[in-house]
C-alpha positions as CSV (number, residue, x, y, z in Angstrom):
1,X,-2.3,-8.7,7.9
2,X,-0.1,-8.6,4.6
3,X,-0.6,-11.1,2.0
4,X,0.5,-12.1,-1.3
5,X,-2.2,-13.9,-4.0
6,X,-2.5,-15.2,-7.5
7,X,-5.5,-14.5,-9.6
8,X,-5.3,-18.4,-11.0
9,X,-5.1,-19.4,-7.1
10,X,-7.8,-17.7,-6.5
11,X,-9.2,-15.0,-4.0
12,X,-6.3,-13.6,-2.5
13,X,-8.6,-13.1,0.8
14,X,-11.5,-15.0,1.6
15,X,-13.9,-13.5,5.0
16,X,-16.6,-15.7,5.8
17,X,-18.8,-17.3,9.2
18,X,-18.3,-13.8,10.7
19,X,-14.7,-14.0,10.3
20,X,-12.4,-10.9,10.6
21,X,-9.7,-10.1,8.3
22,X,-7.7,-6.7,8.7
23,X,-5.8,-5.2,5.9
24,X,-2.5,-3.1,6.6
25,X,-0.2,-3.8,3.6
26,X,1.2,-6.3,1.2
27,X,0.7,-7.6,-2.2
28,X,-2.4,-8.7,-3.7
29,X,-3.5,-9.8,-7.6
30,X,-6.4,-11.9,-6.7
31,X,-10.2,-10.6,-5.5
32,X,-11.4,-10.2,-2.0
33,X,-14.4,-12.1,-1.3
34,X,-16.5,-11.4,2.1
35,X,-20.1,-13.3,2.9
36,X,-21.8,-15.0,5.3
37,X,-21.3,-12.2,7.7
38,X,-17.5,-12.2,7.3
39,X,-15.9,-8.9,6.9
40,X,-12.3,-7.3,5.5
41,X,-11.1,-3.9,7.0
42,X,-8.2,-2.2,5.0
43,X,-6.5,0.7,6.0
44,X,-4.8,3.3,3.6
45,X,-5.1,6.0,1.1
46,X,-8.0,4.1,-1.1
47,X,-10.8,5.2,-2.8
48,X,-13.6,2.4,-3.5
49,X,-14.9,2.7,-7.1
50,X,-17.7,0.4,-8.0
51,X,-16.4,-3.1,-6.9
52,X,-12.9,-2.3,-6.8
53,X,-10.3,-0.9,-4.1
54,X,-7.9,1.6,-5.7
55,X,-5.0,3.7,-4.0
56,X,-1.9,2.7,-1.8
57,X,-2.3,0.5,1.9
58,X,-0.9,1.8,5.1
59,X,2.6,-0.1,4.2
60,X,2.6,2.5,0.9
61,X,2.1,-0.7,-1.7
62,X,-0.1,-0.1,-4.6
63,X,-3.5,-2.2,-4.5
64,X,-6.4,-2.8,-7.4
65,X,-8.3,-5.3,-6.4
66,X,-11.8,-6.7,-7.5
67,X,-14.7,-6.8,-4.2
68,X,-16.8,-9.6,-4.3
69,X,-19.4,-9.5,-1.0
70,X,-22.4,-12.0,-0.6
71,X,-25.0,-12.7,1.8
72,X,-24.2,-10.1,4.4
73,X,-20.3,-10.2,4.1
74,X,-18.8,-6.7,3.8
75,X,-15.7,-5.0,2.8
76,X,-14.7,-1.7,4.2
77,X,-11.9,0.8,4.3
78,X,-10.5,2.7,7.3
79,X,-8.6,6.3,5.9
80,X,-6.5,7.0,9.1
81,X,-6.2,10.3,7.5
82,X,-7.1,12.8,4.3
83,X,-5.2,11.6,2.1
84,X,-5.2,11.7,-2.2
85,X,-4.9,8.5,-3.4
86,X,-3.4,9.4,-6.6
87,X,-0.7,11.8,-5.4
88,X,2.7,11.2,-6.8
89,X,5.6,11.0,-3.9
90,X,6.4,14.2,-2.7
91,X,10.1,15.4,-2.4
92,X,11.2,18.9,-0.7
93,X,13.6,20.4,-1.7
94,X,15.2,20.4,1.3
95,X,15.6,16.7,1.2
96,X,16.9,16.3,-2.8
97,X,19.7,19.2,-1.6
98,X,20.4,17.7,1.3
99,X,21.0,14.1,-0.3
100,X,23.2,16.5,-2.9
101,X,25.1,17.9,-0.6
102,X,26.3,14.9,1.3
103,X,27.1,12.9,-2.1
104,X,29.1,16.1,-3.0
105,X,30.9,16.2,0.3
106,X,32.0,12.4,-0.1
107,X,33.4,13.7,-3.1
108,X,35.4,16.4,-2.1
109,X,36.5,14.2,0.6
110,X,37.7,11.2,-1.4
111,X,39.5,13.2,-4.0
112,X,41.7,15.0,-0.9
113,X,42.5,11.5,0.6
114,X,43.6,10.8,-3.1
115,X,45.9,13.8,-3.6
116,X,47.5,13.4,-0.6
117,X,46.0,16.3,1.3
């Protein structure tokens, strides 16, 4: 499921009679309520501090959201891997050089077709 929510509109997901509610990316800004039984699953690189969900979903979107669980509901989080959830993007060098060389080569290229070469 991806979603997007409004903290004046309320929760931005809402698990309850048992319901299920699986959480692989999207946008969220309002809490995630779970009761009666009813239960969220979301997967990523988060961390759960207190009653909040920190880190980045599956689809790599950022999420902080407030947890709000009553009478049985419950809110979990699947890691698919080891991740760090507050790990900047990681370039090689390989891949910056590579993206250098082709803009380079475009260069070159458009500069002969200019000259007349």
């Amino acid at each position: 499921m991806a979603g997007e929510g409004n903290v004046k509109d309320g929760h931005s997901l809402h698990a309850f009679d048992e319901g299920q509610i699986y959480v692989n990316g999207g946008n969220f800004h309002g809490s995630w309520m779970a009761r009666g039984r009813g239960s969220i699953v979301v997967t990523g690189c988060l961390s759960r501090i207190g009653t909040r969900i920190v880190g980045r979903l599956q689809d790599g979107l950022s999420l902080d959201v407030q947890l709000i669980e009553e009478d049985g509901g419950e809110i979990t989080v699947n890691h698919p891997e080891k991740c760090n959830t507050y790990r900047k993007p990681h370039f090689s060098q390989g891949n910056v050089m590579g993206g250098a060389s082709y803009a380079l080569f475009g260069v070159i290229m458009l500069c002969w077709r200019f000259a007349g070469v």
